[in-house]
C-alpha positions as CSV (number, residue, x, y, z in Angstrom):
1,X,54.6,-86.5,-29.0
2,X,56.5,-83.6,-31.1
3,X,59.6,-82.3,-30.7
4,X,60.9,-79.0,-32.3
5,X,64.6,-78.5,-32.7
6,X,65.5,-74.9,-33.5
7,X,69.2,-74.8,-35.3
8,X,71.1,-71.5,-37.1
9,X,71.0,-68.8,-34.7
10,X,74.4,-67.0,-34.1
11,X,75.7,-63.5,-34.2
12,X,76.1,-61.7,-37.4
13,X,76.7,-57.8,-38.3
14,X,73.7,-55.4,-39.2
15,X,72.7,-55.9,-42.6
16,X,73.6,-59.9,-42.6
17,X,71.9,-63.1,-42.9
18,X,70.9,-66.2,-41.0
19,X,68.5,-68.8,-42.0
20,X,66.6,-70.8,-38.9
21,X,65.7,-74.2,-39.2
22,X,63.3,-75.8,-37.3
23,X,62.9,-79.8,-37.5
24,X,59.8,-81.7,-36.4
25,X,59.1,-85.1,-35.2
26,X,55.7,-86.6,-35.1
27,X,53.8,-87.3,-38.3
28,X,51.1,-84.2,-37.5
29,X,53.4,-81.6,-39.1
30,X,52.4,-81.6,-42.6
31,X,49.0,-81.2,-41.0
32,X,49.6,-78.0,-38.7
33,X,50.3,-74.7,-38.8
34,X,53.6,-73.1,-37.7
35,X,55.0,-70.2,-36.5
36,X,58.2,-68.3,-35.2
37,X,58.5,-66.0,-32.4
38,X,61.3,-64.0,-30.8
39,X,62.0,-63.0,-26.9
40,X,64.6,-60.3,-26.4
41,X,65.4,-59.6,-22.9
42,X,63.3,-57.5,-20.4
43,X,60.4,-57.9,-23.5
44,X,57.6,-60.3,-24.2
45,X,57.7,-63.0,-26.7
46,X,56.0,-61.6,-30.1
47,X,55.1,-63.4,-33.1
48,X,57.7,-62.8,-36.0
49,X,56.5,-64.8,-39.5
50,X,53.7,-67.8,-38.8
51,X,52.3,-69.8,-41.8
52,X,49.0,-71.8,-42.5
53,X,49.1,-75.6,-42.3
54,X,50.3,-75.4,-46.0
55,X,52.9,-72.9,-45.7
56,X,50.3,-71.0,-48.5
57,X,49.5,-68.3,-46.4
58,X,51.6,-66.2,-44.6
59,X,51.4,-63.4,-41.8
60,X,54.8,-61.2,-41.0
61,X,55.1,-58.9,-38.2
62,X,55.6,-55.4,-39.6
63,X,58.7,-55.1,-38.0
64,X,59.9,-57.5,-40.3
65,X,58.2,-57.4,-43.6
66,X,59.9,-57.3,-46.6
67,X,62.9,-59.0,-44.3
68,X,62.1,-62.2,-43.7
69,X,60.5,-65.3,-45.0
70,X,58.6,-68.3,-43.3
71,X,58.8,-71.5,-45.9
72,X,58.3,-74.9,-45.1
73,X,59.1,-78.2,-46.3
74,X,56.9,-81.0,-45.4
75,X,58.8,-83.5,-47.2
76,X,61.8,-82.9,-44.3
77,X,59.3,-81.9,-41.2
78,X,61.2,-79.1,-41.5
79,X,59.9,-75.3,-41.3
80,X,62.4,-72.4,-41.8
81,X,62.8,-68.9,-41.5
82,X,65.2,-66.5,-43.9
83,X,66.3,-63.2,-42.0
84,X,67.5,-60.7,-44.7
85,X,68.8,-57.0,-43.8
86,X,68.9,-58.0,-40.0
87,X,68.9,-55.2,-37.5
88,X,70.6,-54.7,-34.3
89,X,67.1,-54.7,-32.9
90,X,66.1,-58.0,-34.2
91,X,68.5,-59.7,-31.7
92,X,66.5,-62.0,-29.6
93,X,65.9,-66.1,-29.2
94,X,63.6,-67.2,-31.7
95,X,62.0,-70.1,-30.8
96,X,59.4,-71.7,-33.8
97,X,56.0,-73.5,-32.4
98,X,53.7,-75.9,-33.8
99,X,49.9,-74.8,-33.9
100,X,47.3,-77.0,-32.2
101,X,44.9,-76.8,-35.3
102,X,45.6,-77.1,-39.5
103,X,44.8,-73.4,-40.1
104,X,43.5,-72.6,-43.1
105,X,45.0,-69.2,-42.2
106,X,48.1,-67.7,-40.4
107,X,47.7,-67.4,-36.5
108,X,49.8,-64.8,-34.6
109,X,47.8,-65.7,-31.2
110,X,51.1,-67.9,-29.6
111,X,48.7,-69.0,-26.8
112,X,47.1,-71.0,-29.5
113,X,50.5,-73.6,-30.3
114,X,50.6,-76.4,-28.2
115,X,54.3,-76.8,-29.0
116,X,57.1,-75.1,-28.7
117,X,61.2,-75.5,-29.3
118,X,64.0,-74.6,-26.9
119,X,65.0,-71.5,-28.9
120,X,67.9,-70.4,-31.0
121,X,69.9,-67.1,-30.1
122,X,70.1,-64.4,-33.1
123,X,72.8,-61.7,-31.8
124,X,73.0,-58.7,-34.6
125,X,76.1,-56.5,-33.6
126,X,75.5,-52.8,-34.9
């Protein structure tokens, strides 16, 4: 069984910085690829930064390339993702998601992860 456990959302002005944290139980992590998405309300969830099972290959959403980064660290179970220059538009709960497969590529299909966290709430105020 894996559970994800998102941590570091909170509210922060335009132009600040968070850093999400997503830890992992189960030993298939270092063997998976993962991903983050966001939900803001009244929209659908979208894919925001996903990573192979390495954490070698990366796909960003162009509304936030440049922005953030997706790392992970298998050592800790742990996958991460560093928002830079945040927007008033990139307020949402981000929720990060295991992948059912180890990807040799970077999957923004979300249908595709078989696990998912309860989510973290990222409030920009403009």
């Amino acid at each position: 069984q894996v559970q994800l456990v998102e941590s570091g959302g909170g509210l922060v002005q335009a132009g600040g910085s968070l850093r999400l944290s997503c830890a992992a139980s189960g030993r298939s992590f270092s063997n998976r690829a993962m991903g983050w998405f966001r939900q803001a309300p009244g929209k659908e969830r979208e894919a925001v930064a996903t990573g192979n099972w390495s954490g070698g290959n990366t796909y960003y959403a162009h509304f936030v390339r440049g922005r953030f980064t997706i790392s992970r660290d298998n050592a800790k179970n742990t996958v991460y993702l560093q928002m830079n220059s945040l927007k008033h538009e990139d307020t949402a709960v981000y929720y990060c998601a295991q992948h059912r497969d180890r990807l040799e590529y970077p999957s923004s299909y979300q249908y595709d992860y078989g696990y998912w966290g309860q989510g973290t709430q990222v409030t920009v105020s403009s």
